[in-house]
N, C-alpha and C positions, 0 to 999 in steps of 0.2 A: 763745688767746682774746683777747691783749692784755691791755693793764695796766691797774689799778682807778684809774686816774688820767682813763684813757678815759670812763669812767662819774662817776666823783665825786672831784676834786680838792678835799678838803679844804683845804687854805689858799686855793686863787681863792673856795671857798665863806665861808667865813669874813672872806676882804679884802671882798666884794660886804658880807656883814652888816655891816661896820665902815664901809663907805661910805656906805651907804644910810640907817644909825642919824639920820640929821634930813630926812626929806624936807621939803623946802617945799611948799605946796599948787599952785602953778605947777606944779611936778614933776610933781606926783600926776596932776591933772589931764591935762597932754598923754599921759600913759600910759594913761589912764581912757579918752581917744580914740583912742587906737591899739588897744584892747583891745576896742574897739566896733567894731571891723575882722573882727572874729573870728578874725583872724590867729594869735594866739597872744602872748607876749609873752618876751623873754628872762629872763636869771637876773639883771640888775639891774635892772630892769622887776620886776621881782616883790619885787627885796627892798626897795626904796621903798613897795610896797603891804601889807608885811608890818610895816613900822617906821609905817604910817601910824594915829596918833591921832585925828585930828578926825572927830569923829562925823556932820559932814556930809557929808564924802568919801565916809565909810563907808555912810552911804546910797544913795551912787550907786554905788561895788562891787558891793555887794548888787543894784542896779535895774538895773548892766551886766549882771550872772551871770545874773540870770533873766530877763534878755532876750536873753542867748545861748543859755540854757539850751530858751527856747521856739522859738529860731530853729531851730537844732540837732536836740534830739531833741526838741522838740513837749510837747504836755501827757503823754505816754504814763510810765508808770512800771513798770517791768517787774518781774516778780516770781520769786522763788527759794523754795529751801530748804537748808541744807546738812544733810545726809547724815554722820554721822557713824563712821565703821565700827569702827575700832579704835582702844581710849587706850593701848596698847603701845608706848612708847618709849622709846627711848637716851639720846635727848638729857637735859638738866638746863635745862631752861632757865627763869627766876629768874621768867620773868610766866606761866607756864604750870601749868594745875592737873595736866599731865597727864605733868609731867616726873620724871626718873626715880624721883630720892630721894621720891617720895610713895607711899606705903605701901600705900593704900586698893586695894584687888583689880583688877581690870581686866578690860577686854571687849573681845573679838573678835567679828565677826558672824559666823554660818553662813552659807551661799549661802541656807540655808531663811530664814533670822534679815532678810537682806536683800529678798530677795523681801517679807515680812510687813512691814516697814519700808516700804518703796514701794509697799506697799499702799495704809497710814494713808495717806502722804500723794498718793496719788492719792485717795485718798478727799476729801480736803481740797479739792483741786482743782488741784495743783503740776503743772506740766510740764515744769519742770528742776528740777535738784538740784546742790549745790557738794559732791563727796565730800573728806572729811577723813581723812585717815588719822596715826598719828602713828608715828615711824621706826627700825622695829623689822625684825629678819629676818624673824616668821613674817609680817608685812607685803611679802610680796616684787613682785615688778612681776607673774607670774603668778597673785597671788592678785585685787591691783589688777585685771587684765584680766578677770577672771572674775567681782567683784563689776558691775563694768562691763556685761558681759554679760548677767550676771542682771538687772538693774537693765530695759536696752531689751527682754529678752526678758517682762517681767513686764505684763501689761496687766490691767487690772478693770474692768469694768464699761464705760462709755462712754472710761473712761481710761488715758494711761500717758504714762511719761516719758520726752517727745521729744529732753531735749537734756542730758547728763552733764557738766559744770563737774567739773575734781580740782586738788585742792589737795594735793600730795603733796612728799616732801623732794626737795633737790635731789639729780637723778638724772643717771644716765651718755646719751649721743646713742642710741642703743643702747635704752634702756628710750621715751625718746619717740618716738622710732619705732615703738615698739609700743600706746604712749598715742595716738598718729595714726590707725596701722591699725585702731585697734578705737573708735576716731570719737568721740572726747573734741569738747568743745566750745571752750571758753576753757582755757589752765594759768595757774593764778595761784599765786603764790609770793611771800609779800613780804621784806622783807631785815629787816623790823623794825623797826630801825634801820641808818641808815648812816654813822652816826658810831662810827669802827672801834674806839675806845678803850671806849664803853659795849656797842658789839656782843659785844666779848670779855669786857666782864662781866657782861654777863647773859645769855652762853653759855659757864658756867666747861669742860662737858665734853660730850662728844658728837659727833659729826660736824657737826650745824649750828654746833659754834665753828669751823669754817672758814667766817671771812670769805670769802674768794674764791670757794669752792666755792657758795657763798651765791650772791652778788655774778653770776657770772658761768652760775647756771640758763640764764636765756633765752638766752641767745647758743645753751646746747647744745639747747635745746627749737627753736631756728632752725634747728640743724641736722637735728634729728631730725624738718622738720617740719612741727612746730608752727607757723602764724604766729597764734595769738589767743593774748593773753600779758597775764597781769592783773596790775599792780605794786601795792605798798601796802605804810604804814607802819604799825607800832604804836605811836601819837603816847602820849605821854606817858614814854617812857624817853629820849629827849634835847631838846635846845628845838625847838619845832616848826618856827623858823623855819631852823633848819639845814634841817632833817626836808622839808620843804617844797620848797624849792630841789634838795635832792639826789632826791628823786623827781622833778622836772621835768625837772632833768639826767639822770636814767637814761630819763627816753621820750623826752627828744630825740636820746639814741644811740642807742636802738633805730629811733628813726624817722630818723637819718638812713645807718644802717648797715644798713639790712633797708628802708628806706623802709617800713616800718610802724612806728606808733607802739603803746603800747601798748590793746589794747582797752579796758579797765580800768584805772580807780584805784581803790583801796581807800581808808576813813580810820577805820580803827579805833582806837577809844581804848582803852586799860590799863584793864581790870573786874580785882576780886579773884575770887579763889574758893578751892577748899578746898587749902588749906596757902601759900597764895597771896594776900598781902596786903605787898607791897616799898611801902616808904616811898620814890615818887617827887618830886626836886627840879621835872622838871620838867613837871610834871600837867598837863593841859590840861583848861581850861572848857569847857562847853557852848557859851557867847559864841566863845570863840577856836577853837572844831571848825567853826562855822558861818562865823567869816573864812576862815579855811582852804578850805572848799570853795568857798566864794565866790571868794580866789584862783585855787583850781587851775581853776574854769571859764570863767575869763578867760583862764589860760596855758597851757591847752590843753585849746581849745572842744571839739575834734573827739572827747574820747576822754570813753566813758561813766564814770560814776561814781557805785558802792556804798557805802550804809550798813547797814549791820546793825541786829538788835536788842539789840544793846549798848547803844543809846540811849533814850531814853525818847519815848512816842508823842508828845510834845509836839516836842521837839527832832527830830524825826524829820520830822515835818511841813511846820518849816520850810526842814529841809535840801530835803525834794523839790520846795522852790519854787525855789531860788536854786542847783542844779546838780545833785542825783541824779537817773540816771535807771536805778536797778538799787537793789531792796532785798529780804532775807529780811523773813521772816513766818513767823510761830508757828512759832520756830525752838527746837529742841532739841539743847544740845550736849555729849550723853554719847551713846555707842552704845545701841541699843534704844530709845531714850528716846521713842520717838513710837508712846505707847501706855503700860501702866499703870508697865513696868518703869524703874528710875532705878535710874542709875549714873554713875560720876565724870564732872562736868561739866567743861570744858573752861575758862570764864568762867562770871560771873554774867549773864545778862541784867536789862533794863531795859523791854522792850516785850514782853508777855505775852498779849497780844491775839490770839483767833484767825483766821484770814486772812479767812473772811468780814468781822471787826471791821473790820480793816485795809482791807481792800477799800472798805469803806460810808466809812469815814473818808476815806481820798483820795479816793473821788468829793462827798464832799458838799464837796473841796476844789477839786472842779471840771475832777481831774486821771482818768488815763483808766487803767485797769490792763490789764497786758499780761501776756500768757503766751506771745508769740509766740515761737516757734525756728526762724525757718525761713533768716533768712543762712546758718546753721549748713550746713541741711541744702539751699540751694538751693548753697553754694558760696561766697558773699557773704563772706569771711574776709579776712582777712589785707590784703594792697594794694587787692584789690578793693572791699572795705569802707569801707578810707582813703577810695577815688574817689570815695563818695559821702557818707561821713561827714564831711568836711574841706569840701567846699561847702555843706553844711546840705543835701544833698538825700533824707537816709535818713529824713525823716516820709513821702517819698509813698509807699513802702511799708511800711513802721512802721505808720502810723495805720489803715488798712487792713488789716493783720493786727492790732493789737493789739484795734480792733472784733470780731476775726471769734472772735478766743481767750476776749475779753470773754462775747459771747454762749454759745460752749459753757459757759463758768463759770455764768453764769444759768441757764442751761438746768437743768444737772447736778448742780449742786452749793451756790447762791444760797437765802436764806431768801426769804418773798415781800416783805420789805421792801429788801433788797437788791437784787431782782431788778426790783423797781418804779421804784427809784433808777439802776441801769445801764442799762435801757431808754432813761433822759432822757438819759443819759448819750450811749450808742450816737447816740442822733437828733442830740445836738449835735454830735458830732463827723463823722457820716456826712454832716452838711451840711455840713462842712467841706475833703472831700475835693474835690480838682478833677475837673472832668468831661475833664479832657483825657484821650485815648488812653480814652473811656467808664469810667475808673476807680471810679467812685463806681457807675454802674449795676452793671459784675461786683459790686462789693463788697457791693450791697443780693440781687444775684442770691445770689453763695453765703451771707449770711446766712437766707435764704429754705430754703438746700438744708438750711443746721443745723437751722434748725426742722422740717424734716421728719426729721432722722435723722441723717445725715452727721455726721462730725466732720475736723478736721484739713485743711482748705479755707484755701491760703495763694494769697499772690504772692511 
């Protein structure tokens, strides 16, 4: 697989922090221009804008990000849910509720248990879902495949869920192969941390304290594959500006060793929860989560990027101006939990809101909600993806779909103030589509077919 040096060379990362420790604003600046190229920016390029103070600069970070951010993926903000199937795990791992030494009972889903689960949230109005699993034998790749299964075979009502996201441990070429065949969406995996010294302690036992094994997922999900590959950190266990840098160095190996970069960035912050409260040195603010994505959509425009409801709806609001454009919603993270049953949580959350709340909130922020999966299911993956994600051309069929998924959501599932508010919504953005190739006439044409009935009307 080659050496973890290929990926994150700890002292060139650390020589770049020591360099860059005083930028001058000359510096800042010509980089702030290069960054408005949409280009992308290297790992000393970044660590100048990570050591950057003045609060004026920081203004223009900020007014670069969400003017890449709208060049890019447009006003659209696409929506999830993670799935959580089973807290059965080996691992020990020091920021998890769900690791071994925690005592509290544990849940597996039945195939019945799942189906009932994707019910709730089709009932909600979800059309993908991020499954969780945590890294246990009776968790084996055959049961994965079969939750899988249940999951696309289950429909209700007007609904069901088009597109399966898994989050599962790092597995053999062999199992994603099987993850591929049976039509997984994105695999995401994050390393946590990729400073190897805290990675080994706060993985004292389990198969995930192989660094490497960690480290080197995507390459075997490349081989098995896979090319939609989600990376992300969990900031607050080392300084984030390390944290930072070595997630930009792991998507610019994948992208230049696979010429795809990675679909996804993740930027999860460290929540407590039950037995689960580690005194971190290096915590991160609310303030310094929003530089953070602010950087990574300057240093690498092309690639989408998720927040969770790990954060609070305020913080969350401002993140999907200045670079997400992937977020859960009324998200619940113990098995069963969506619906009356509660069981061990995974984190705490901080945004508690039901999705229609969510929904009403980013339109009255003038932003546009998305349920759309259909790269997925047209083929759109992997380089093909890149080819249009990397010139900013994936809103002219984004904003088009993400209208067409908007309306089923009204239709189905919208209170009538909701449904009066995305209406205004749908009009401003459907004027916005170009008429080249009649784009904008099909798009009013099949929203016309929803309202008589139809669902599931893509490009």
């Amino acid at each position: 697989m080659g050496k973890v040096t290929d990926i994150i060379d700890e002292g060139k990362i650390n020589g770049i922090l020591e360099k860059t420790k005083s930028p001058n604003k000359e510096k800042v600046l010509e980089i702030l221009t290069k960054a408005s190229l949409q280009k992308g920016l290297d790992l000393e390029e970044i660590g100048y804008l990570l050591h950057t103070k003045d609060k004026d600069l920081w203004k223009q970070i900020f007014s670069i990000a969400k003017s890449i951010k709208e060049d890019i993926y447009g006003e659209r903000l696409v929506f999830f849910a993670p799935l959580y199937i089973s807290s059965y795990c080996v691992n020990d791992c020091e920021y998890c509720a769900f690791h071994c030494r925690n005592n509290i009972p544990r849940k597996k889903l039945t195939l019945k248990e799942v189906e009932e689960q994707t019910k709730q949230l089709i009932d909600m109005g979800h059309k993908r879902l991020l499954l969780e699993f945590g890294e246990h034998p009776t968790n084996d790749i055959d049961y994965i495949i079969d939750v899988i299964k249940t999951i696309y075979a289950t429909k209700h009502r007007n609904g069901e869920i088009r597109r399966v996201n898994v989050n599962i441990a790092a597995t053999t070429v062999e199992d994603y192969i099987k993850l591929k065949e049976v039509g997984i969406g994105t695999y995401q995996l994050f390393q946590e941390t990729y400073h190897r010294e805290t990675y080994e302690k706060m993985h004292p036992r389990g198969p995930k304290s192989d660094y490497e094994r960690q480290l080197f997922a995507h390459d075997r999900a490349f081989a098995g594959g896979i090319d939609d590959i989600g990376l992300g950190v969990l900031f607050g266990l080392y300084d984030y500006k390390f944290e930072v840098l070595s997630l930009v160095s792991h998507a610019q190996y994948l992208d230049q060793k696979y010429n795809v970069g990675p679909h996804t960035l993740s930027v999860p912050r460290f929540q407590p929860a039950d037995t689960v409260d580690i005194k971190l040195e290096h915590a991160v603010s609310e303030e310094e989560l929003l530089k953070i994505i602010a950087i990574l959509r300057l240093a690498v425009p092309y690639t989408g990027m998720i927040i969770s409801t790990r954060e609070k709806p305020e913080t969350r609001s401002m993140a999907f101006e200045i670079g997400i454009s992937q977020t859960s919603a009324a998200s619940c993270t113990s098995p069963g939990g969506y619906g009356k049953e509660k069981n061990l949580e995974q984190f705490n959350l901080s945004d508690h809101r039901n999705l229609g709340e969510v929904i009403e909130g980013i339109m009255q922020q003038g932003l546009l909600p998305s349920f759309c999966t259909a790269c997925y299911r047209e083929g759109r993956t992997g380089e093909d993806f890149m080819h249009i994600a990397k010139p900013g051309e994936i809103h002219n069929l984004c904003r088009p779909n993400a209208i067409l998924t908007l309306k089923e959501y009204l239709i189905d599932y919208a209170t009538p103030e909701v449904k009066n508010l995305g209406e205004k919504i749908i009009e401003k953005y459907l004027a916005q589509i170009s008429d080249k190739g009649n784009r904008r006439k099909e798009t009013e044409e099949r929203l016309e077919r929803i309202e008589k009935g139809e669902r599931d009307l893509y490009f």
